[in-house]
LUMZAGU-384714 format. One record per residue: residue number from 1; z negated, y, x negated of N, C-alpha, C in turn; residue in one letter. Coordinates in Angstrom, 2 decimals, decimal comma. Layout:
BEGIN
<pt><pos>NUM</pos><n_pz>Z</n_pz><n_py>Y</n_py><n_px>X</n_px><ca_pz>Z</ca_pz><ca_py>Y</ca_py><ca_px>X</ca_px><c_pz>Z</c_pz><c_py>Y</c_py><c_px>X</c_px><code>A</code></pt>
...
This chain:
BEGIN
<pt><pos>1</pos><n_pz>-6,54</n_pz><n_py>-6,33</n_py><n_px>-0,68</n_px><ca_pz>-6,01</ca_pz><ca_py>-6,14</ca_py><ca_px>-2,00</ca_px><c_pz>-7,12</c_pz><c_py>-6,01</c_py><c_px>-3,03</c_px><code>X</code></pt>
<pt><pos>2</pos><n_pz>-8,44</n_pz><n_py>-5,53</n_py><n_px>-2,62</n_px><ca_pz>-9,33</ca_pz><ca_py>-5,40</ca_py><ca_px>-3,81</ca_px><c_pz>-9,58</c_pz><c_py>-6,63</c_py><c_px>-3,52</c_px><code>X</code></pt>
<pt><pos>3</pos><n_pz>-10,12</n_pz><n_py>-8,04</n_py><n_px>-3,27</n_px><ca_pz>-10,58</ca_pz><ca_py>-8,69</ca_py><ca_px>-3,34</ca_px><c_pz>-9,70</c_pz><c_py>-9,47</c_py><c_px>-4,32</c_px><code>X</code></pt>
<pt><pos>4</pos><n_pz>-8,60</n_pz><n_py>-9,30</n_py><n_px>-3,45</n_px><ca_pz>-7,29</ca_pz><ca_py>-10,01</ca_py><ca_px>-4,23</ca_px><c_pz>-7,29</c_pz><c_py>-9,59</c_py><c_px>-6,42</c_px><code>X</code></pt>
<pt><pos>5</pos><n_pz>-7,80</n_pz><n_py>-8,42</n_py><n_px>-5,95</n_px><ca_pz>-7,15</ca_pz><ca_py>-7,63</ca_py><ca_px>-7,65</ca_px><c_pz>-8,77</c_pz><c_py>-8,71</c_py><c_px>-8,52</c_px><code>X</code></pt>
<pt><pos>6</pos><n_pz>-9,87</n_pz><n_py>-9,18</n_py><n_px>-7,63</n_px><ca_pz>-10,98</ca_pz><ca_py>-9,38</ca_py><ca_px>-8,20</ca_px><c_pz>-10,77</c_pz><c_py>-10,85</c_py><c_px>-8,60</c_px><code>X</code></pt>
<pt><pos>7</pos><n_pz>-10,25</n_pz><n_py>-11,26</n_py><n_px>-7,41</n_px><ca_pz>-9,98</ca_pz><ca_py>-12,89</ca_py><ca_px>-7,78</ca_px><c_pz>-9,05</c_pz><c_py>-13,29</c_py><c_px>-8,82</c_px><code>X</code></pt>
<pt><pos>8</pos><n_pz>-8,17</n_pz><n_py>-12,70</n_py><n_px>-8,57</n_px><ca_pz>-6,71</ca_pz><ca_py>-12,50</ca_py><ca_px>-10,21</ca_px><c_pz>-6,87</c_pz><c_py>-12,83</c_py><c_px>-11,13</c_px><code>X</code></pt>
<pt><pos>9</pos><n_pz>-8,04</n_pz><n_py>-11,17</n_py><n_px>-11,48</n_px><ca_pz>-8,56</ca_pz><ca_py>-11,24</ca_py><ca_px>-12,61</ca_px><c_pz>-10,16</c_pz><c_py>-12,02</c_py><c_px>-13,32</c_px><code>X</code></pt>
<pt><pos>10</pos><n_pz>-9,98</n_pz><n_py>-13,10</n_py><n_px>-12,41</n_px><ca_pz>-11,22</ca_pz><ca_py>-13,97</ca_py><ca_px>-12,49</ca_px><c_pz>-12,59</c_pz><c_py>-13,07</c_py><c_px>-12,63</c_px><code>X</code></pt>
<pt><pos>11</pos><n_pz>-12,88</n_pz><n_py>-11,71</n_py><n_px>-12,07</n_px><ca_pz>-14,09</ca_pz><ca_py>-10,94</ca_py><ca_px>-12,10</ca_px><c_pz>-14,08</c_pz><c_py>-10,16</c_py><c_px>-13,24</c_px><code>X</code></pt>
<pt><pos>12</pos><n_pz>-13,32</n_pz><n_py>-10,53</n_py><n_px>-14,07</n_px><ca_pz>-13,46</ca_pz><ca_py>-9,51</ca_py><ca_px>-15,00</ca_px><c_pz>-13,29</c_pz><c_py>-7,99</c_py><c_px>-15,32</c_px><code>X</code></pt>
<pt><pos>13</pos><n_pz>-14,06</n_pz><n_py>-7,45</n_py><n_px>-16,54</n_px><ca_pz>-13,93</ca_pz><ca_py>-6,39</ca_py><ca_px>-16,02</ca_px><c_pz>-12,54</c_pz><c_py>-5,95</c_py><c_px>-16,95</c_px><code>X</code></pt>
<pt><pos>14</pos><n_pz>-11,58</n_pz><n_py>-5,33</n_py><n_px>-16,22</n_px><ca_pz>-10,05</ca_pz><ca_py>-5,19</ca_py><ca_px>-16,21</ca_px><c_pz>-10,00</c_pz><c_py>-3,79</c_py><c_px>-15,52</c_px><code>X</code></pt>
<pt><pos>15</pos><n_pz>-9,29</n_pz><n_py>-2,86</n_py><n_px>-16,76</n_px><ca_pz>-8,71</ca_pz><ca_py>-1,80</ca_py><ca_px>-15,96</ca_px><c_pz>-7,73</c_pz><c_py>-1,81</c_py><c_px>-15,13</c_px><code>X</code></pt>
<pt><pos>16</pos><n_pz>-8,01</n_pz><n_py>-1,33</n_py><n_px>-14,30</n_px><ca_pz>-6,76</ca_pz><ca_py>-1,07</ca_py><ca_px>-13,48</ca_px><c_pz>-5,89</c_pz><c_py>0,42</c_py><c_px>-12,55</c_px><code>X</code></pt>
<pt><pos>17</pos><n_pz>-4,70</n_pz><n_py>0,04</n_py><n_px>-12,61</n_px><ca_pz>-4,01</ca_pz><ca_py>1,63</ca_py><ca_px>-12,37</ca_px><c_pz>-4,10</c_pz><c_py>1,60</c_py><c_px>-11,33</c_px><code>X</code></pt>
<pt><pos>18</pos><n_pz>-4,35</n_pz><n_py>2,53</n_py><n_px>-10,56</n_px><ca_pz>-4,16</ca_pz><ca_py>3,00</ca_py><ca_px>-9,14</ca_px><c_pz>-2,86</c_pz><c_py>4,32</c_py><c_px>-8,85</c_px><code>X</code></pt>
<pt><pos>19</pos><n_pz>-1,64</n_pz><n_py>3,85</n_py><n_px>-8,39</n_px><ca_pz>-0,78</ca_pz><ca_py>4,53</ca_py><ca_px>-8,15</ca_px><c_pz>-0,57</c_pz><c_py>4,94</c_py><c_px>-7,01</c_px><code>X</code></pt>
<pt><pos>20</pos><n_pz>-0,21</n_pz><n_py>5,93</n_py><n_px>-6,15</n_px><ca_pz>-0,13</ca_pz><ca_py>6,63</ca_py><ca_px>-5,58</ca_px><c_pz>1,38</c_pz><c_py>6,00</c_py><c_px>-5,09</c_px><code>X</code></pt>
<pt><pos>21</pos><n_pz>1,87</n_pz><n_py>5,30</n_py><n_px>-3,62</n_px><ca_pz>3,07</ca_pz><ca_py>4,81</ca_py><ca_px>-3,19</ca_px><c_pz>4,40</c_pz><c_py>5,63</c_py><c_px>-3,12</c_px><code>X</code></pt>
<pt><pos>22</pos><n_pz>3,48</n_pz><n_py>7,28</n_py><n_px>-2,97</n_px><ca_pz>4,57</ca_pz><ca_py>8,35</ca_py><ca_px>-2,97</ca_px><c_pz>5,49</c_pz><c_py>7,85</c_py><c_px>-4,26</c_px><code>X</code></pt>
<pt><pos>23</pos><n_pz>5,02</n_pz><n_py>7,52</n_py><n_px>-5,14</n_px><ca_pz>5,87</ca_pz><ca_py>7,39</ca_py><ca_px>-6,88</ca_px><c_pz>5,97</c_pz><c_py>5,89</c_py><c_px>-7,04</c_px><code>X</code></pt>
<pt><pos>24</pos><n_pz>5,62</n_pz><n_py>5,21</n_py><n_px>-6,02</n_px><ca_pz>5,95</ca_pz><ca_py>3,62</ca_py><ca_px>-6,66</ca_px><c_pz>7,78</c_pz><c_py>3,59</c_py><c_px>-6,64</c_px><code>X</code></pt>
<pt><pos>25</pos><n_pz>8,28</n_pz><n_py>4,19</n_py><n_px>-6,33</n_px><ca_pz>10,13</ca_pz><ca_py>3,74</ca_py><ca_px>-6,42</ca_px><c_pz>10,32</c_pz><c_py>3,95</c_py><c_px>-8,17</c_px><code>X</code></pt>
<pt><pos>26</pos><n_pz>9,85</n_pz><n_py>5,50</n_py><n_px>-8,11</n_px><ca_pz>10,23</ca_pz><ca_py>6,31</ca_py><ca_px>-9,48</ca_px><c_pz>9,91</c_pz><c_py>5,04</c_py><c_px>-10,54</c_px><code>X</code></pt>
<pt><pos>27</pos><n_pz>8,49</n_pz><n_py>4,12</n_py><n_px>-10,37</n_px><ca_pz>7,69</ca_pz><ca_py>3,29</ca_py><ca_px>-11,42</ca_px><c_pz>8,75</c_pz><c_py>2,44</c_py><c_px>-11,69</c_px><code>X</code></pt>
<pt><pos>28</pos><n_pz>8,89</n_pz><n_py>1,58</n_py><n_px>-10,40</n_px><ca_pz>9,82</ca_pz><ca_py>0,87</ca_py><ca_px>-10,98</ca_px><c_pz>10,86</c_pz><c_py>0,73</c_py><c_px>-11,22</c_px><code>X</code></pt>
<pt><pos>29</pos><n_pz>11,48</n_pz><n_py>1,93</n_py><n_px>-11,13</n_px><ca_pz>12,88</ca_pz><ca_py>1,87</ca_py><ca_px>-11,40</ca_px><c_pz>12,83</c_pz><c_py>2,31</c_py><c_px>-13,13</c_px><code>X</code></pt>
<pt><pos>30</pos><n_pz>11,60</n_pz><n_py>2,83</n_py><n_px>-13,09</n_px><ca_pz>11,78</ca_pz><ca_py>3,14</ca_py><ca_px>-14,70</ca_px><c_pz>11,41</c_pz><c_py>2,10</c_py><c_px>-15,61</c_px><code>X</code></pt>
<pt><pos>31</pos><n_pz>10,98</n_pz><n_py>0,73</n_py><n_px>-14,84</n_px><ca_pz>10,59</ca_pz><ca_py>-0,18</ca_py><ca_px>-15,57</ca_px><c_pz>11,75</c_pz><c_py>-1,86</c_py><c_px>-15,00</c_px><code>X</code></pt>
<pt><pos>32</pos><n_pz>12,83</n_pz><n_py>-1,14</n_py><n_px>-14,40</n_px><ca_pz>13,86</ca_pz><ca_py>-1,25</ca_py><ca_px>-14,44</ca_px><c_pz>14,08</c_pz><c_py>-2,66</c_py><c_px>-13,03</c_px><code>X</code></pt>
<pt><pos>33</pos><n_pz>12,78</n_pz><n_py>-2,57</n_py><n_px>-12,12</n_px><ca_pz>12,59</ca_pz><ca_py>-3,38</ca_py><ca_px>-11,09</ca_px><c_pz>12,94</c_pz><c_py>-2,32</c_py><c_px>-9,43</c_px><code>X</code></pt>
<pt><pos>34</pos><n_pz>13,57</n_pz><n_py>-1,43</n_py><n_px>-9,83</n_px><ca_pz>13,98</ca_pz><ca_py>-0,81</ca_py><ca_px>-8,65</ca_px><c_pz>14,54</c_pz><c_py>-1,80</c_py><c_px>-7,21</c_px><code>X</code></pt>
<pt><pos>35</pos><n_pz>15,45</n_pz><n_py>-2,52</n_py><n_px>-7,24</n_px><ca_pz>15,76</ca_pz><ca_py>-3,46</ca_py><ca_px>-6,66</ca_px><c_pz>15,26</c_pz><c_py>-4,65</c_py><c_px>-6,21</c_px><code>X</code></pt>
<pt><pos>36</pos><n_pz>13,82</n_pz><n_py>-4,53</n_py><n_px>-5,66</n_px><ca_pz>12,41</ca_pz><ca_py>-6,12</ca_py><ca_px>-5,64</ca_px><c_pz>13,40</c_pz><c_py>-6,77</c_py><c_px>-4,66</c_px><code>X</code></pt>
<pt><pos>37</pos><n_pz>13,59</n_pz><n_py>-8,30</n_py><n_px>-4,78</n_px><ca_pz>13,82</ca_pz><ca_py>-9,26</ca_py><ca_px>-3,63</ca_px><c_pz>12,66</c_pz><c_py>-10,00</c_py><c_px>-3,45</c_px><code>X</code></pt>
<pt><pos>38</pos><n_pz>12,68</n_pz><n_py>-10,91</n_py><n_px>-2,75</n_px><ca_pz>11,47</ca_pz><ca_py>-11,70</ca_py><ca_px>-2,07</ca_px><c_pz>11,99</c_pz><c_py>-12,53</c_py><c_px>-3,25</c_px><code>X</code></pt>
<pt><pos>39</pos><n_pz>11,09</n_pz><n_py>-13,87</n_py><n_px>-2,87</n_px><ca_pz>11,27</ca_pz><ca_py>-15,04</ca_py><ca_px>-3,85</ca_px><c_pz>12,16</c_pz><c_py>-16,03</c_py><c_px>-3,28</c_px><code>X</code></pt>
<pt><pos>40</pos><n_pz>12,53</n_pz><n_py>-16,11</n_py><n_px>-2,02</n_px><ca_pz>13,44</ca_pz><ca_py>-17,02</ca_py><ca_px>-1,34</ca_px><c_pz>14,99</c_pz><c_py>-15,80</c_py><c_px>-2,24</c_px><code>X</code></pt>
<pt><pos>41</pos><n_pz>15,32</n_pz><n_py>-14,36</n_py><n_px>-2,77</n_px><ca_pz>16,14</ca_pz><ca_py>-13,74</ca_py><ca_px>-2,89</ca_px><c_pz>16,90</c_pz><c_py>-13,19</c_py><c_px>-1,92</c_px><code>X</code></pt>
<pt><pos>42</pos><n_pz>16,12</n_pz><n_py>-12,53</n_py><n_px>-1,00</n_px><ca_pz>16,41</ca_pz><ca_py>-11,84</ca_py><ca_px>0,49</ca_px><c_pz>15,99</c_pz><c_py>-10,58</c_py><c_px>-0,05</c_px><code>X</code></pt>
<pt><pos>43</pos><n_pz>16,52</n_pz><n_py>-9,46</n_py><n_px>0,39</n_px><ca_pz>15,74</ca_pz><ca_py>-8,47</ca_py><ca_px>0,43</ca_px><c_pz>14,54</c_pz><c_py>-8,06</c_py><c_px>1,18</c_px><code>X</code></pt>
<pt><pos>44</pos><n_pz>13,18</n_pz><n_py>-7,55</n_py><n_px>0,51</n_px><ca_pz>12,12</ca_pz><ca_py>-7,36</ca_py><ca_px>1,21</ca_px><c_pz>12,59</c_pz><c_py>-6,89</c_py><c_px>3,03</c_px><code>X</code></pt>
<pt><pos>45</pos><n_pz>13,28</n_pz><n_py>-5,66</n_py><n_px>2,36</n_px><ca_pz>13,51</ca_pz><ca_py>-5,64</ca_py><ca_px>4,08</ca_px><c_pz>14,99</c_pz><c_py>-5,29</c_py><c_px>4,22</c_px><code>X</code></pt>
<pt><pos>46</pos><n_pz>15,84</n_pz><n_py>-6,63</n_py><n_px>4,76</n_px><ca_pz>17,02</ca_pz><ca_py>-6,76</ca_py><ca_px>4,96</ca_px><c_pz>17,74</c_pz><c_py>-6,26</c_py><c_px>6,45</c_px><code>X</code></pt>
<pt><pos>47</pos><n_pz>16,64</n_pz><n_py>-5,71</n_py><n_px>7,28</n_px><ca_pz>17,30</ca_pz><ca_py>-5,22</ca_py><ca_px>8,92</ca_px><c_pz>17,61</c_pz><c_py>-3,61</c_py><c_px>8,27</c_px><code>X</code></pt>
<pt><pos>48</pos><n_pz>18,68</n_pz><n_py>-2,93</n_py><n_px>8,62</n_px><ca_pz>18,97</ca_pz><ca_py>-1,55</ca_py><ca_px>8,29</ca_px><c_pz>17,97</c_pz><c_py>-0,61</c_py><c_px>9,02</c_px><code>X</code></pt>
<pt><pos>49</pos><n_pz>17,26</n_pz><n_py>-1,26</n_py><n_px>10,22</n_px><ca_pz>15,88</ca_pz><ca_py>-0,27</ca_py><ca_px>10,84</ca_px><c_pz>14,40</c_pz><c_py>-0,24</c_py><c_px>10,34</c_px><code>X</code></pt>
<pt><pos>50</pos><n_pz>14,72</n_pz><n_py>-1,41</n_py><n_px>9,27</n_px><ca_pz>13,25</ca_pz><ca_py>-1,49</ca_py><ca_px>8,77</ca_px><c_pz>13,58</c_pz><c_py>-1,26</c_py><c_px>7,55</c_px><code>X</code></pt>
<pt><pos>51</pos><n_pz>14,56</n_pz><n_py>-0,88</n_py><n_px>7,13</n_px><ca_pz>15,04</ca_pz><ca_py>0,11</ca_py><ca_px>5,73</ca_px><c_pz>14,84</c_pz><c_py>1,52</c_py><c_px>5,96</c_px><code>X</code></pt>
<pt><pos>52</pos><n_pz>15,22</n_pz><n_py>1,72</n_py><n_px>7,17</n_px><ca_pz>15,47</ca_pz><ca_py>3,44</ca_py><ca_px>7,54</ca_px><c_pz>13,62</c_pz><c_py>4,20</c_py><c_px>7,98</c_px><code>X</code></pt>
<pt><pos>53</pos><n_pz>12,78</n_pz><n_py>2,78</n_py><n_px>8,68</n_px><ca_pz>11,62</ca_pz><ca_py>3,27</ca_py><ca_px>9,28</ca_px><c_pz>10,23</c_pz><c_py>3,62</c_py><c_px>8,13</c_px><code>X</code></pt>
<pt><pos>54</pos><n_pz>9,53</n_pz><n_py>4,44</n_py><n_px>8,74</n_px><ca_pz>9,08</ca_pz><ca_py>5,25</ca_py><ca_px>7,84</ca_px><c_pz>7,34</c_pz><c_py>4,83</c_py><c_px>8,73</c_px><code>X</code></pt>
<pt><pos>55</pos><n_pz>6,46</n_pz><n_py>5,59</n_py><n_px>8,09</n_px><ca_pz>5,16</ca_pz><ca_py>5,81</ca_py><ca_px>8,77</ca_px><c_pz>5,23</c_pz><c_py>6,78</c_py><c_px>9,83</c_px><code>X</code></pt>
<pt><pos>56</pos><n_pz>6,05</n_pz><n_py>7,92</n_py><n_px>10,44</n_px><ca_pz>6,06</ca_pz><ca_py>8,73</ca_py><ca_px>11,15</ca_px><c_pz>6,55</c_pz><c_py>7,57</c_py><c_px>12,23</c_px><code>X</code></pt>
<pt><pos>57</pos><n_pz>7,49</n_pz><n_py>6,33</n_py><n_px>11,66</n_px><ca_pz>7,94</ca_pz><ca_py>6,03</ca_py><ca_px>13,28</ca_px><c_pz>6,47</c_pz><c_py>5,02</c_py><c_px>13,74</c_px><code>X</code></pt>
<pt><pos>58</pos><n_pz>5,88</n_pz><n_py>4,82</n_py><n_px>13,84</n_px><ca_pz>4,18</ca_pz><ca_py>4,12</ca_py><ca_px>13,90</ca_px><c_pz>3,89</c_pz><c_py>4,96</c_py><c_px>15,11</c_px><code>X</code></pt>
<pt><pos>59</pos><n_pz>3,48</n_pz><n_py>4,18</n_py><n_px>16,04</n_px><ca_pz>3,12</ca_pz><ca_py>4,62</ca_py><ca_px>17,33</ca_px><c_pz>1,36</c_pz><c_py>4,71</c_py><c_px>17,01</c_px><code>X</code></pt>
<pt><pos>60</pos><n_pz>0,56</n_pz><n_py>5,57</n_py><n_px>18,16</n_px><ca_pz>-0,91</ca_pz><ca_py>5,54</ca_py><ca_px>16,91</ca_px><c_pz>-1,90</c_pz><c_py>3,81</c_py><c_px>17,34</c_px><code>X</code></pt>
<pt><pos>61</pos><n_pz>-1,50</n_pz><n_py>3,02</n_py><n_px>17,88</n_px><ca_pz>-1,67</ca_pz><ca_py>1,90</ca_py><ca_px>18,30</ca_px><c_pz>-1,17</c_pz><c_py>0,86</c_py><c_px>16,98</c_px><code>X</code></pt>
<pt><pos>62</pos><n_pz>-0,23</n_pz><n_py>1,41</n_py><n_px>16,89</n_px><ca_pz>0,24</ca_pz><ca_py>0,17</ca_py><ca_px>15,54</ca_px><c_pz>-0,04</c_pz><c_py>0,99</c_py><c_px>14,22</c_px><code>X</code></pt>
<pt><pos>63</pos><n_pz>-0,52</n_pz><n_py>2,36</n_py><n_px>14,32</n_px><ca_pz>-1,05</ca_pz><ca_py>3,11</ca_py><ca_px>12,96</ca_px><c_pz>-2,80</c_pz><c_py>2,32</c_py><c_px>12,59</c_px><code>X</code></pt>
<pt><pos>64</pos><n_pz>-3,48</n_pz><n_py>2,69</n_py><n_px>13,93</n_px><ca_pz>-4,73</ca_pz><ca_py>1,71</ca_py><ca_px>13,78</ca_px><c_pz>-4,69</c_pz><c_py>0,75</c_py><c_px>13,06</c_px><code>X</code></pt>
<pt><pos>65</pos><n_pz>-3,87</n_pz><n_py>-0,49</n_py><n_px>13,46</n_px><ca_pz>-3,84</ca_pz><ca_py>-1,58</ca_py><ca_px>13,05</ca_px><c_pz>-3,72</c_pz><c_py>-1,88</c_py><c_px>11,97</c_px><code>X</code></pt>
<pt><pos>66</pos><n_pz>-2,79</n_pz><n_py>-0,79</n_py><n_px>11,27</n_px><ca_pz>-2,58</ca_pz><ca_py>-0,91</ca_py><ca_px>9,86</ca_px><c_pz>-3,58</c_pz><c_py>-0,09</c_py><c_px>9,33</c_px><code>X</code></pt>
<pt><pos>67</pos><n_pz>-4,57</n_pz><n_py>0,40</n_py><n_px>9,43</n_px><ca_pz>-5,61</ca_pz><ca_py>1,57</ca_py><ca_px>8,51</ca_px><c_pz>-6,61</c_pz><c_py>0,12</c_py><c_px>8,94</c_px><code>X</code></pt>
<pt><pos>68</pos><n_pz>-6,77</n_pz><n_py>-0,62</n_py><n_px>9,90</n_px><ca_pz>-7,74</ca_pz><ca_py>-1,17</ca_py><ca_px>9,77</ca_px><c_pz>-7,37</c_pz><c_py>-2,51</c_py><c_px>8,73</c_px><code>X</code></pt>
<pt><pos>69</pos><n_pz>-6,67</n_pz><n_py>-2,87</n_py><n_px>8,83</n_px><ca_pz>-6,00</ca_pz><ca_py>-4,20</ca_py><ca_px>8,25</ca_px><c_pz>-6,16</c_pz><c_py>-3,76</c_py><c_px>5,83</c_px><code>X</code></pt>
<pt><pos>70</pos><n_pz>-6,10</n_pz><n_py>-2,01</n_py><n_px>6,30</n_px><ca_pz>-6,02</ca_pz><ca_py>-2,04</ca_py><ca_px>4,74</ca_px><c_pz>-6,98</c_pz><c_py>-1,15</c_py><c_px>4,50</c_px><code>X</code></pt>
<pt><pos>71</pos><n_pz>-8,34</n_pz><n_py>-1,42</n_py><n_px>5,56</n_px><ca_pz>-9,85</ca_pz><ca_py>-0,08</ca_py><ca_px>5,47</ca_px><c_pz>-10,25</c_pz><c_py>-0,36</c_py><c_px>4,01</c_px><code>X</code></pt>
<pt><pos>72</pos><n_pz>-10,62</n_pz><n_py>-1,79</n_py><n_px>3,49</n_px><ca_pz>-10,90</ca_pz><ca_py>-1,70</ca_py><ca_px>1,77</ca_px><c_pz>-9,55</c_pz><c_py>-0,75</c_py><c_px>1,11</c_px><code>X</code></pt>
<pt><pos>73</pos><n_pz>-8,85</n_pz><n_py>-0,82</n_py><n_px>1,16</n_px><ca_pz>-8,03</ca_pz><ca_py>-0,04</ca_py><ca_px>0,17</ca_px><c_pz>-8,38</c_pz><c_py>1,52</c_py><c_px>0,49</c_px><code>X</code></pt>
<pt><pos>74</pos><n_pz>-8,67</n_pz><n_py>1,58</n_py><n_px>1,65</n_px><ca_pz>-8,96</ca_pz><ca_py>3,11</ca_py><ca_px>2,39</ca_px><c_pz>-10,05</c_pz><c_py>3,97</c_py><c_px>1,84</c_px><code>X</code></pt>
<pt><pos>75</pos><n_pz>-11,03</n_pz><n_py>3,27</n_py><n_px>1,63</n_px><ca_pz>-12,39</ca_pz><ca_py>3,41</ca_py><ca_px>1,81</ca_px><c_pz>-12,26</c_pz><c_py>3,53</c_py><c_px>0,10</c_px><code>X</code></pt>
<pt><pos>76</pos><n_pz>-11,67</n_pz><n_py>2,28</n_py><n_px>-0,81</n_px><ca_pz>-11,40</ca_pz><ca_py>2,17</ca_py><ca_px>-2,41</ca_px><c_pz>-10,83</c_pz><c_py>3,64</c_py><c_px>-2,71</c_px><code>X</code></pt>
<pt><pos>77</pos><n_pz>-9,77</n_pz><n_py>4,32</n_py><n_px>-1,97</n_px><ca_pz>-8,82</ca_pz><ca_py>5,48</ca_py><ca_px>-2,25</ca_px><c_pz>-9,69</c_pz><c_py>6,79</c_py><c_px>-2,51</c_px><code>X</code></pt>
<pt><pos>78</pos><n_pz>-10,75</n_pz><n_py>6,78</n_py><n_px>-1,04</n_px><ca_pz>-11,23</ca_pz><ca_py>7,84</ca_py><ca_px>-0,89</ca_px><c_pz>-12,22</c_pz><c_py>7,66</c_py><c_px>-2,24</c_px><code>X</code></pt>
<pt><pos>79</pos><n_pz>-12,85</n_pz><n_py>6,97</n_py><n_px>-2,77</n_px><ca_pz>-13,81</ca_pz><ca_py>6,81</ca_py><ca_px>-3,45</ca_px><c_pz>-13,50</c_pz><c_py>7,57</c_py><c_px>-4,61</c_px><code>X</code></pt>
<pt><pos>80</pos><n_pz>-12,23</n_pz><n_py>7,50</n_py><n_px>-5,06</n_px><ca_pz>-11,27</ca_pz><ca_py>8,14</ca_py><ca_px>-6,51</ca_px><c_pz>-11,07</c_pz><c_py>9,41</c_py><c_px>-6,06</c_px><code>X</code></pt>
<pt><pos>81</pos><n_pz>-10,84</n_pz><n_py>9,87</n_py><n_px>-4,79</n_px><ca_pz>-10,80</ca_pz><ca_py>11,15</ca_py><ca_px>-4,49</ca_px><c_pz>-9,41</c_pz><c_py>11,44</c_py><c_px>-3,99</c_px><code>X</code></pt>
<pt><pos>82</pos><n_pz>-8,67</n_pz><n_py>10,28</n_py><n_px>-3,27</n_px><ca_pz>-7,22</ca_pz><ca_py>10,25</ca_py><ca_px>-3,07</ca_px><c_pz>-8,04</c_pz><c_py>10,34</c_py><c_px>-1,33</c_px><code>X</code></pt>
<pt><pos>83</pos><n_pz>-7,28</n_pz><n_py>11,42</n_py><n_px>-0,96</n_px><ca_pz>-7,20</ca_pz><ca_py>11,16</ca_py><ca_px>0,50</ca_px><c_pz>-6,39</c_pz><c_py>10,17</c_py><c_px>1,22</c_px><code>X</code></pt>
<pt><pos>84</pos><n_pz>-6,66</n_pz><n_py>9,75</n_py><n_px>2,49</n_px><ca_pz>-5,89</ca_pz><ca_py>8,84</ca_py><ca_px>3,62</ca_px><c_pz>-5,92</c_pz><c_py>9,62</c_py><c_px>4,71</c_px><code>X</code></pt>
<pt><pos>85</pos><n_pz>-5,08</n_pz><n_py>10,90</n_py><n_px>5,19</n_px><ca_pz>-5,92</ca_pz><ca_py>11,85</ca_py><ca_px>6,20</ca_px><c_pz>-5,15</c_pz><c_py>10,64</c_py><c_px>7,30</c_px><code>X</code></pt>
<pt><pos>86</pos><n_pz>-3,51</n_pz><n_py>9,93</n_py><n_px>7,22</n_px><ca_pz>-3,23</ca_pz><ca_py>9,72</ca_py><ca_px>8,36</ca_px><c_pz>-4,56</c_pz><c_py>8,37</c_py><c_px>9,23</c_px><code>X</code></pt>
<pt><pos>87</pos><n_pz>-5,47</n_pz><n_py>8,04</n_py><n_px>8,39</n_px><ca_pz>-6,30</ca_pz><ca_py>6,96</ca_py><ca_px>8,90</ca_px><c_pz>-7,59</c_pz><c_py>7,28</c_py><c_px>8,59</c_px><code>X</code></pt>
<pt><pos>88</pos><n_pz>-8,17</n_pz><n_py>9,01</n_py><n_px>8,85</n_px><ca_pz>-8,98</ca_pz><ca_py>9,17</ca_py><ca_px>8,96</ca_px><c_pz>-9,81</c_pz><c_py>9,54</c_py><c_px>10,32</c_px><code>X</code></pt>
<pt><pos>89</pos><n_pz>-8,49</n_pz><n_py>8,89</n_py><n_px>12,10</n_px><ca_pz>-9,10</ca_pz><ca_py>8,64</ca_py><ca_px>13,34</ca_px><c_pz>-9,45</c_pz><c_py>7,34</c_py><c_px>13,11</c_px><code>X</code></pt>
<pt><pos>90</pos><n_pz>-9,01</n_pz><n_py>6,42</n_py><n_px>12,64</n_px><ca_pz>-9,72</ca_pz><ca_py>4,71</ca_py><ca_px>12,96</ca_px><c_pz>-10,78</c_pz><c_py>4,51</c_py><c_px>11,99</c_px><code>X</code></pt>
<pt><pos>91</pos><n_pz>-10,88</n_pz><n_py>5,34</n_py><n_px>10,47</n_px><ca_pz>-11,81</ca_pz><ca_py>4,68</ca_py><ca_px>9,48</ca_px><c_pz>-12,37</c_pz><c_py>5,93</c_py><c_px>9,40</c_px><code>X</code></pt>
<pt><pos>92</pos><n_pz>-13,65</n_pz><n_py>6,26</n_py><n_px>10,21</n_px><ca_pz>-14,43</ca_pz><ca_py>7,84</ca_py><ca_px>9,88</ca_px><c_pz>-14,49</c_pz><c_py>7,72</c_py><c_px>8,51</c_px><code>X</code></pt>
<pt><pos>93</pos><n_pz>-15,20</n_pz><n_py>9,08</n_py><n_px>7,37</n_px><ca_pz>-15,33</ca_pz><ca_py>9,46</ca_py><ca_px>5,97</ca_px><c_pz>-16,96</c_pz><c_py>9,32</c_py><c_px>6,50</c_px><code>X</code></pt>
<pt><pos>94</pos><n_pz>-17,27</n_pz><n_py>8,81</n_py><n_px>5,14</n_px><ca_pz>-18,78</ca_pz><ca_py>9,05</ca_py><ca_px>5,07</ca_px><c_pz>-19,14</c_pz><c_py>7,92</c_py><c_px>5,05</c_px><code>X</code></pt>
């Protein structure tokens, strides 16, 4: 995603918000996108178990995978002073 936010914005220098996912529903519902579909108009996630599943259901095998898959965003978080404690066994601090 940082590389992504760099290429976007053709390098420039561009502020940007860093939100916290706990409050991404609240954002957009106040900016009146509560309801995201994909672009085919499916819902992002249309199975009722991958509506209901959370980060607690993450076995620590498929938790890895995902702290490593998003270590730039990890590593970007800690830098602002936002902790990641659940992916601080796969990506040591420091």
């Amino acid at each position: 995603q940082v590389l992504d936010l760099s290429f976007t914005t053709l390098y420039q220098d561009v502020p940007v918000a860093i939100i916290s996912f706990k409050h991404i529903q609240a954002i957009l519902d106040h900016f009146g996108s509560g309801h995201v579909k994909q672009r085919n108009g499916t819902e992002v996630r249309s199975d009722d178990v991958l509506k209901q599943m959370t980060v607690d259901d993450y076995d620590e095998e498929t938790l890895r995978i995902v702290c490593e898959i998003y270590e730039m965003d990890v590593l970007m978080q800690r830098t602002i002073g936002l902790e990641v404690p659940r992916c601080d066994p796969f990506i040591p601090k420091g």
